[in-house]
C-alpha positions in Angstrom: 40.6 18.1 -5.7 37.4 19.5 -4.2 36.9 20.5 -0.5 33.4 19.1 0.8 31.1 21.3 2.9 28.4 19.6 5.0 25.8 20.5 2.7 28.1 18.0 0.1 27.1 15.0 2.9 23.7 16.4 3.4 22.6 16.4 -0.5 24.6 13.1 -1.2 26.8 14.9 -3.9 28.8 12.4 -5.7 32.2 13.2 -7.8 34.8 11.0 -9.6 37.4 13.7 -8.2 40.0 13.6 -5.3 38.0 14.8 -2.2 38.8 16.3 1.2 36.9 17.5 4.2 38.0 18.6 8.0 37.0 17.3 11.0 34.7 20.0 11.8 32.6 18.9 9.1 32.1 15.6 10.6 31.2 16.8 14.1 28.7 18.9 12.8 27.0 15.6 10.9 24.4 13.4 12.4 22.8 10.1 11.3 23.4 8.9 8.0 25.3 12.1 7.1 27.7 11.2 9.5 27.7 7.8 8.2 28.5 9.0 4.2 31.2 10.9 5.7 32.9 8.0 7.4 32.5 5.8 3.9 33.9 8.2 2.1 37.0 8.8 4.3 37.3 4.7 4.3 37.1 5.3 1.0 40.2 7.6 0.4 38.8 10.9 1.2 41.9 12.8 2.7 41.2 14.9 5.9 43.1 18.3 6.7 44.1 20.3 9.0 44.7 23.5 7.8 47.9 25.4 8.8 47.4 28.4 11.2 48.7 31.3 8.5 45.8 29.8 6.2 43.0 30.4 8.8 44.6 33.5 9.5 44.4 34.8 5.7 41.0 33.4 5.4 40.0 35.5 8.8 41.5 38.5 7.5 39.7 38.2 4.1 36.3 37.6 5.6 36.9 41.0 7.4 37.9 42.5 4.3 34.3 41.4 2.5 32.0 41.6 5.8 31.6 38.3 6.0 33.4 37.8 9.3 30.7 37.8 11.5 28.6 35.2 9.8 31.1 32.7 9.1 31.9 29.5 11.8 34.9 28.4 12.6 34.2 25.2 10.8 33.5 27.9 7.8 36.8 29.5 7.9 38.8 26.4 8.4 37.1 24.9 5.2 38.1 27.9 3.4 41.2 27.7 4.7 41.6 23.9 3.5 40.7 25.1 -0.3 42.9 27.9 -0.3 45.9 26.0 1.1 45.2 22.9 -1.2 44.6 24.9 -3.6 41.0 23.1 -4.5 37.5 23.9 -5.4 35.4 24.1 -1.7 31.6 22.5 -2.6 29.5 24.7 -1.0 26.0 26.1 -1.0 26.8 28.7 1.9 26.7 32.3 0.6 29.0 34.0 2.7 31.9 31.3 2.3 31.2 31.6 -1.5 31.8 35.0 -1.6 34.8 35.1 0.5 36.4 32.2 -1.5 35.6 34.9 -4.8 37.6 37.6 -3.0 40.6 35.1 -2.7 40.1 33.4 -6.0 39.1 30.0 -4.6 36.7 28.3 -7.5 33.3 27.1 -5.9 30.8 24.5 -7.0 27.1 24.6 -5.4 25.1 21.8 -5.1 21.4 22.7 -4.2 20.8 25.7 -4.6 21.7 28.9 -6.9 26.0 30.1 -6.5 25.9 34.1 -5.4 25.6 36.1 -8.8 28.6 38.7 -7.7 31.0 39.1 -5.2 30.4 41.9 -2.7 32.0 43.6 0.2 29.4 44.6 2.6 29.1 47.4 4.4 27.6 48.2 7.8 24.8 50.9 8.6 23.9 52.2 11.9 20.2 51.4 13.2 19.7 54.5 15.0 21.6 57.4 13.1 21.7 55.7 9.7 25.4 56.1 9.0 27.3 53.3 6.6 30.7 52.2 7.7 33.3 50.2 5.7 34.2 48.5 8.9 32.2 46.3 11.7 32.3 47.9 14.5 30.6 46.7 18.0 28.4 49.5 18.5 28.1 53.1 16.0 31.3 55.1 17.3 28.7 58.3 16.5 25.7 57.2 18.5 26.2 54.0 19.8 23.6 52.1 18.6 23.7 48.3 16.7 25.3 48.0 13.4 23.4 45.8 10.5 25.2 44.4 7.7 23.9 46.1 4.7 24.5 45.1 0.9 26.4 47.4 -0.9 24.3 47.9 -4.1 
């Protein structure tokens, strides 16, 4: 089974495969994106609702790769809907990719290149230039903004 992203509606992908998607998806489509997504749920496209403990996991794993931050809600809940069916999530979103690779979720991209590695980012202080494992609201040294930073 694969768990469709926008981007699958956007780019017209096309699979022989048992597909799924979430509501969220479909609020966030407009035109004839919105349209492909209705034929293809009047076409047997299943739509879930992941369960609570599956966003919850996903949440807890996004914090765990700095990813938290930049994913929506509609991100995690896709996540959450390929973890708990235990499907690959279609995807060209970078963060979501590399927080499904923390949890073991198998991606497919459509228009553009899949992220290369997994990483877990870290987070370095614009004013005093300390690097935290953690995001924090402000630096707890100096209080100034934290920037996600790559870890390489």
């Amino acid at each position: 089974m694969q768990v469709l992203d926008s981007s699958a509606f956007i780019h017209e992908y096309h699979t022989d495969e048992q597909t799924a998607s979430i509501p969220d998806v479909q609020a966030e489509l407009e035109g004839e994106h919105a349209f492909r997504f209705d034929a293809m749920e009047g076409a047997g496209m299943h739509i879930h609702i992941p369960a609570e403990g599956a966003v919850e996991t996903i949440g807890r794993a996004a914090t765990e790769t700095g990813d938290a931050d930049v994913l929506s809600e509609t991100d995690v809940r896709l996540l959450a809907t390929s973890f708990e069916l235990d499907a690959t999530l279609v995807t060209d979103d970078y963060a979501m990719q590399n927080v499904a690779e923390h949890l073991g979720v198998s991606v497919k991209v459509i228009a553009r290149d899949g992220i290369e590695e997994q990483r877990n980012w870290r987070f370095q202080c614009a004013g005093c230039g300390r690097e935290f494992d953690e995001k924090h609201d402000r630096c707890p040294i100096c209080g100034s903004d934290l920037t996600r930073k790559n870890p390489a």
